[in-house]
N, C-alpha and C positions, 0 to 999 in steps of 0.2 A: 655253424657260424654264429658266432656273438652277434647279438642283435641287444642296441642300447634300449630302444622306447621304440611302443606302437605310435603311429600319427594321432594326433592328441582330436578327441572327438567330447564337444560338451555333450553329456549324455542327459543331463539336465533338462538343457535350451531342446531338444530335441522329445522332451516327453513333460508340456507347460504344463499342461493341465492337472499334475499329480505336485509340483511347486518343490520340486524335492531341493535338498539341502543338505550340509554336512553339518551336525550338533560345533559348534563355537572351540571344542579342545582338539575334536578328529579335523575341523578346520586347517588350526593351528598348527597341527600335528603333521599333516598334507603338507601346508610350508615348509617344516623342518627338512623336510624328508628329500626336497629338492637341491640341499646343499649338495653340492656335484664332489664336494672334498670324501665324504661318505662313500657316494656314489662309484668314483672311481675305484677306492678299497674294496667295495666288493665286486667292481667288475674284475679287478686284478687274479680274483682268488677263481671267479667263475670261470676266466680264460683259460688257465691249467689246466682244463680239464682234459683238452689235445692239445700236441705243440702247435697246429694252426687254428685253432678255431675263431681266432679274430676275425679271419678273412676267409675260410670255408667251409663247406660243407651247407646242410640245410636251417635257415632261420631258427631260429630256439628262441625260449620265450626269453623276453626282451628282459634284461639285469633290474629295470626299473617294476616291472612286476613284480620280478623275484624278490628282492629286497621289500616292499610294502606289502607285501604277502607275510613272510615272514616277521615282518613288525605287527601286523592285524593278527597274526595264529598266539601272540606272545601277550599280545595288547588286553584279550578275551580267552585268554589260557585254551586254546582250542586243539584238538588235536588237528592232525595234517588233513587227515580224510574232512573231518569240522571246517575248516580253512575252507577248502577246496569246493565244499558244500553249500557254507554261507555266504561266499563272497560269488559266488555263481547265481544265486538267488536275490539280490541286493543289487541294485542301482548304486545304492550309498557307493559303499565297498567297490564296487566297478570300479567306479569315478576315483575313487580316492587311491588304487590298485593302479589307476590307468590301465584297465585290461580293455574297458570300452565295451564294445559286440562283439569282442575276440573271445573264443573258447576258452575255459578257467584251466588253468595246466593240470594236470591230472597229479593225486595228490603224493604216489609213489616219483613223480615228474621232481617233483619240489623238492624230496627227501632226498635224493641225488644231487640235485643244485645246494641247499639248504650245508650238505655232509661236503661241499668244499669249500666252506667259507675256516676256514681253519681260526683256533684260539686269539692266536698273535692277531691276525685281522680283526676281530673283535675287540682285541686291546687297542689297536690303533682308532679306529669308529668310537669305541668309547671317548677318548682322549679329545675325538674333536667334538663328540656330544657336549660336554664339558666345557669344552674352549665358546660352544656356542652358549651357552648358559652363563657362561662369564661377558662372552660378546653383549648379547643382550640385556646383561644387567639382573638374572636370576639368582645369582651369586656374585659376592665378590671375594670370598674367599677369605672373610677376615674371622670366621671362627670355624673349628674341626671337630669333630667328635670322633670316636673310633671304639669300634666293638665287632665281635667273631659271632659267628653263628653259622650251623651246620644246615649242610644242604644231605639230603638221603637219597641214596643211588635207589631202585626198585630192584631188590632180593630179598628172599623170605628169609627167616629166621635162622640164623647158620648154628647147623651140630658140626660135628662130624660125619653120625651117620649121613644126613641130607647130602652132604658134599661128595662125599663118596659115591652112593647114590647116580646124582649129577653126574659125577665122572662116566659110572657104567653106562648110565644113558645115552649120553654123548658119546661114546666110542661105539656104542652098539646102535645109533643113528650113523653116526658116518661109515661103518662097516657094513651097513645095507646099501647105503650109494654106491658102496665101492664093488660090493657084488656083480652091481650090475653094470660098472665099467668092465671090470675083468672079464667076464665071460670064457664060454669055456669048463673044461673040468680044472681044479684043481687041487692038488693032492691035499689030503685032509682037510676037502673044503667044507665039511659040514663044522667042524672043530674053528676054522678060522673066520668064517662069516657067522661066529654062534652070537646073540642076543640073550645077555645076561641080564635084562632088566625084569622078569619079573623075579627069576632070583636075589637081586636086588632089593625089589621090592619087600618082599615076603620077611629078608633079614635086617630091615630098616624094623618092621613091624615090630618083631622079634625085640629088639633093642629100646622100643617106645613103650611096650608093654612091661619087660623087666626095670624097668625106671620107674615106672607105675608102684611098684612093689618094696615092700621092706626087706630087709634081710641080707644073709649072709649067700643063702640059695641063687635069691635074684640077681646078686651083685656074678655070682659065678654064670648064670646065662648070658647077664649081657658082656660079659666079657668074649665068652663063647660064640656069640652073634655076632660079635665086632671081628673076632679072629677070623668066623668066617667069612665077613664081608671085604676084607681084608684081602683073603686068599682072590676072590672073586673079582676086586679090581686090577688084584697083581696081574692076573690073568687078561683080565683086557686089557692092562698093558701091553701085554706079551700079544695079544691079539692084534693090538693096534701097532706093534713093530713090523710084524708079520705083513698085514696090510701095505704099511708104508714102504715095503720091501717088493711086495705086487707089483703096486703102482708105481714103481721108481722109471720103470721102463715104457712109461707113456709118455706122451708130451701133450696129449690132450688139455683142453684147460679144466677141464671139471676135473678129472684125476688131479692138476697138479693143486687144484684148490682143495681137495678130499684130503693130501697130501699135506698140505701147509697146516689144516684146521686139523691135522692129528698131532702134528708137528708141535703148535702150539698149546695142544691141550694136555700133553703128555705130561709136562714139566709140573704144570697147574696139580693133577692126580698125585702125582710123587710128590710134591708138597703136602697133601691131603695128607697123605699113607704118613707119611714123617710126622707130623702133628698130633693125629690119631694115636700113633706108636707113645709118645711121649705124653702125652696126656691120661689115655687109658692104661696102658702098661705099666710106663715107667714110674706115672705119679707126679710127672713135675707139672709146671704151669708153662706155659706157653707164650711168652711177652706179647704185648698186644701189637709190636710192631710186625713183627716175624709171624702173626698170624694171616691165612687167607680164610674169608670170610665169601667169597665168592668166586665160581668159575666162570661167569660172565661178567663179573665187574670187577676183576681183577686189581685195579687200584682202590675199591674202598677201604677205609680203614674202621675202624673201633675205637668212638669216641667218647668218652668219659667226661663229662663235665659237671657234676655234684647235683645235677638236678632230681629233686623228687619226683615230678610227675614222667620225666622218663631220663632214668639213669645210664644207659646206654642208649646208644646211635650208632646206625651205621653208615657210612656216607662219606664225606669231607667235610675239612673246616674251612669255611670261607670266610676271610678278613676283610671289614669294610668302613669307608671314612666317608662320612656326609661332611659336606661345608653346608654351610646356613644356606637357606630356600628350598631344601628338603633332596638337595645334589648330590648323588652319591659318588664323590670326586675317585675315589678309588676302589678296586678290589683284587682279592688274592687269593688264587687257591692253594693251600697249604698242603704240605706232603701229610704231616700228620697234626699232633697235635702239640703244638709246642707254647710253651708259656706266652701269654697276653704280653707281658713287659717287653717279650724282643722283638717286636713291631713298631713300638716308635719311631725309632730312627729313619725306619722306612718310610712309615706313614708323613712324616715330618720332611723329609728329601723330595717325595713326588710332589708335596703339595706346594713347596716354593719354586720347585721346577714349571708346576702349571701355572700357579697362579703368579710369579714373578718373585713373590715374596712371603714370609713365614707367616701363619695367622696370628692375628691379634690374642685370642681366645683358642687355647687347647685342651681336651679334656677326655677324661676315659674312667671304667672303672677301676675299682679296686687291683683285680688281677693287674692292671698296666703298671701300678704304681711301683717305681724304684727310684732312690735316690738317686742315683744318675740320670732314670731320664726325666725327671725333673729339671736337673741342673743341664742336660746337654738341650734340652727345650728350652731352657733361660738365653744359655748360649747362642744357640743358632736367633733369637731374639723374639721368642713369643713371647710376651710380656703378661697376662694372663695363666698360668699353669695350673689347671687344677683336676689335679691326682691323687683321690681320697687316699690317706697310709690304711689299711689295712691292720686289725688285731688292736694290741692295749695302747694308745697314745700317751703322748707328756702333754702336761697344761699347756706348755708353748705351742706344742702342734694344735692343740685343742680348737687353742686361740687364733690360729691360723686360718683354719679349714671353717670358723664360724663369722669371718669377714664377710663383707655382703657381694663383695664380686666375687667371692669363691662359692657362697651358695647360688646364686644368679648361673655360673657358670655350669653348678651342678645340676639347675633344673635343665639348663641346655644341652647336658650329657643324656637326660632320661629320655629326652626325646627319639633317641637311635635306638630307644626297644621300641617303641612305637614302629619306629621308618620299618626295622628288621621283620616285626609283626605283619605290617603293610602287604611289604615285596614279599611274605610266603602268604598268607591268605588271597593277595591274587594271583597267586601261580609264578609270580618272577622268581621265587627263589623256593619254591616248591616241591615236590619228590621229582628228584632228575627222570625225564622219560628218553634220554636222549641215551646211547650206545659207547660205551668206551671212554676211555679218559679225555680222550680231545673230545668227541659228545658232551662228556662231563663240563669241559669249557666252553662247549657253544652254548648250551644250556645258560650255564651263570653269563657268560657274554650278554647273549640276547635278552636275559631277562632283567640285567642292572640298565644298559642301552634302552628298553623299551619304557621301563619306570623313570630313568632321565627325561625320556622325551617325553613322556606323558604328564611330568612336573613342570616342565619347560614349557608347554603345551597349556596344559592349567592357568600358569603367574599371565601367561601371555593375553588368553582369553579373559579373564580377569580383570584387565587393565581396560579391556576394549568399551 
């Protein structure tokens, strides 16, 4: 049964002698947190979880812990188990938790509540973050910035060998679960529950070692290594049909989940095996869209964006727009990686839609600049435009871009490498640790929402 809030206990007044208190921002921050518009958005997504849990079954921990639980694990980049750890040992945290002298939820408890707060819900929570930073006077919305920066899923280094690899492991892990669902003899059951990973292993080896190597010799082993690991996945293909063919006849739930996870994984391999073919064999290149880069993070992509100190990334591109008081009014997870210019428009529609009207002041870099969205920014009526042209200029432009509200507005662009800087050195936009593509959006959810409130938090105690 949903349970909103424990009976509110000052835990404080209740232990004078130690004089405790909340630091002036986690204060602040406490206030926020009490907005009930928030509040409801994520009781809505926790209530899913049964079609009655409003009204039965056993008390669960109250929506108002879960929620400031999760804003303190984001707050101090902590892991679930760290959460669950520090804010059990902490008065502060109690208090500020409202968990009181109720037991801290246990931190696998959290990760199940935490995993249905879904993306879109965190878009909506952001939007009123926002709304309250405008309420309050933290923004008002009269200048925009806008720039991209990648966020990195947590997967090692992708070959092909490694992937392949992956694949063996994975079918010859869930073909030992399934073993021991089936039971009983079954016909060439030593061939069908076979565990091909240290064969695997051994010709990953094999292919590491002739890379190492110069020549014409080496280039023909690893070729040879590859064909055989090849053969070797084909095979637990054909193993993992076989399994799923076992198990068709159960209804058990471990079976039909043994069942799904081979289901799903199959397609992932055969993408492998196709890519491999064409790369090592046939010699072509492989577009970076059409490639998979991982079989647990199935949507990362391969990013490229001209940098020296790391020229490839793997991850997502995430699009993001601060208004002035350091608010990051929007963001967007991109599919892949598509030019900086075709974001304006966008960027430019949310932000009259939140804040009523167009900013005074817009600004981006180089990559954004196009003569149209120049001219459609004129249009929609921001009055300030300033989008360095990129490459050889004319005097006129020269003379443009060296006016004083155009450099003014550029030192107000630099300041979003900073902010971007900020939100990945404390963890808000840092190596994704969360599971899956919606994972991939709680992740950036919760971590632009926590750096909102934390700036919100900040201007406020500030003023005090």
């Amino acid at each position: 049964m949903i349970v909103d809030r424990y009976d509110p206990v000052n835990v404080f007044a209740m232990v004078p002698q130690l004089t405790l208190e909340m630091e002036p921002e986690l204060a602040e921050l406490d206030h926020l947190l009490d907005d009930d518009a928030i509040f409801q958005r994520v009781k809505a997504d926790l209530a899913r979880r049964h079609p009655q849990s409003r009204t039965r079954g056993r008390p669960s921990t109250p929506v108002e812990v879960i929620l400031r639980m999760l804003v303190i694990r984001r707050l101090y980049d902590w892991s679930y188990e760290e959460t669950e750890q520090f804010v059990a040992d902490s008065l502060v945290l109690r208090q500020f938790c409202r968990l009181y002298w109720e037991a801290t939820p246990d931190d696998t408890t959290l990760i199940r509540w935490a995993n249905l707060i879904g993306p879109a819900t965190l878009q909506q929570v952001h939007e009123r973050v926002v709304e309250l930073a405008r309420t309050l006077k933290v923004t008002r919305g009269r200048k925009l910035r806008t720039d991209g920066t990648v966020v990195e899923t947590t997967i090692h280094h992708p070959t092909d060998s490694s992937l392949l690899s992956d694949g063996i492991r994975v079918v010859s892990r869930l073909v030992r679960r399934a073993k021991g669902l089936v039971g009983g003899a079954v016909a060439n059951g030593r061939e069908v529950f076979r565990d091909r990973t240290r064969s695997a292993k051994r010709l990953v080896h094999q292919i590491g070692d002739a890379l190492r190597r110069r020549g014409e010799q080496a280039e023909v082993r690893r070729q040879e290594a590859y064909r055989r690991l090849l053969a070797v996945t084909e095979a637990s293909l054909k193993q993992a049909s076989g399994v799923q063919r076992l198990l068709a006849g159960q209804a058990d739930k471990a079976a039909t989940k043994v069942r799904a996870e081979l289901a799903q994984i199959a397609p992932l391999i055969e993408q492998v095996i196709d890519q491999t073919c064409r790369r090592v064999f046939e010699g072509t290149t492989v577009p970076a869209p059409q490639k998979l880069v991982s079989l647990f993070e199935p949507h990362t992509r391969i990013i490229r964006r001209g940098k020296a100190r790391q020229p490839t990334e793997f991850g997502r591109m995430v699009w993001l727009d601060e208004a002035e008081g350091g608010i990051v009014s929007r963001y967007a997870i991109l599919a892949g990686n598509p030019p900086d210019s075709s974001h304006v428009a966008a960027s430019l529609a949310y932000h009259e839609r939140v804040f009523g009207r167009p900013p005074h002041v817009f600004t981006g870099d180089r990559g954004v600049h196009t003569a149209e969205n120049e001219l459609s920014a004129q249009l929609l009526g921001v009055k300030q435009v300033a989008l360095p042209q990129p490459g050889a200029k004319s005097a006129e432009r020269r003379t443009y871009e060296r006016q004083r509200w155009y450099r003014r507005a550029l030192r107000f662009r630099a300041g979003v490498e900073g902010r971007i800087s900020v939100l990945k050195r404390r963890g808000f936009l840092g190596q994704c640790r969360e599971k899956g593509e919606d994972g991939f959006g709680r992740w950036v959810g919760w971590g632009v929402i926590t750096a909102n409130l934390t700036t919100i938090a900040r201007t406020i105690a500030a003023r005090s």
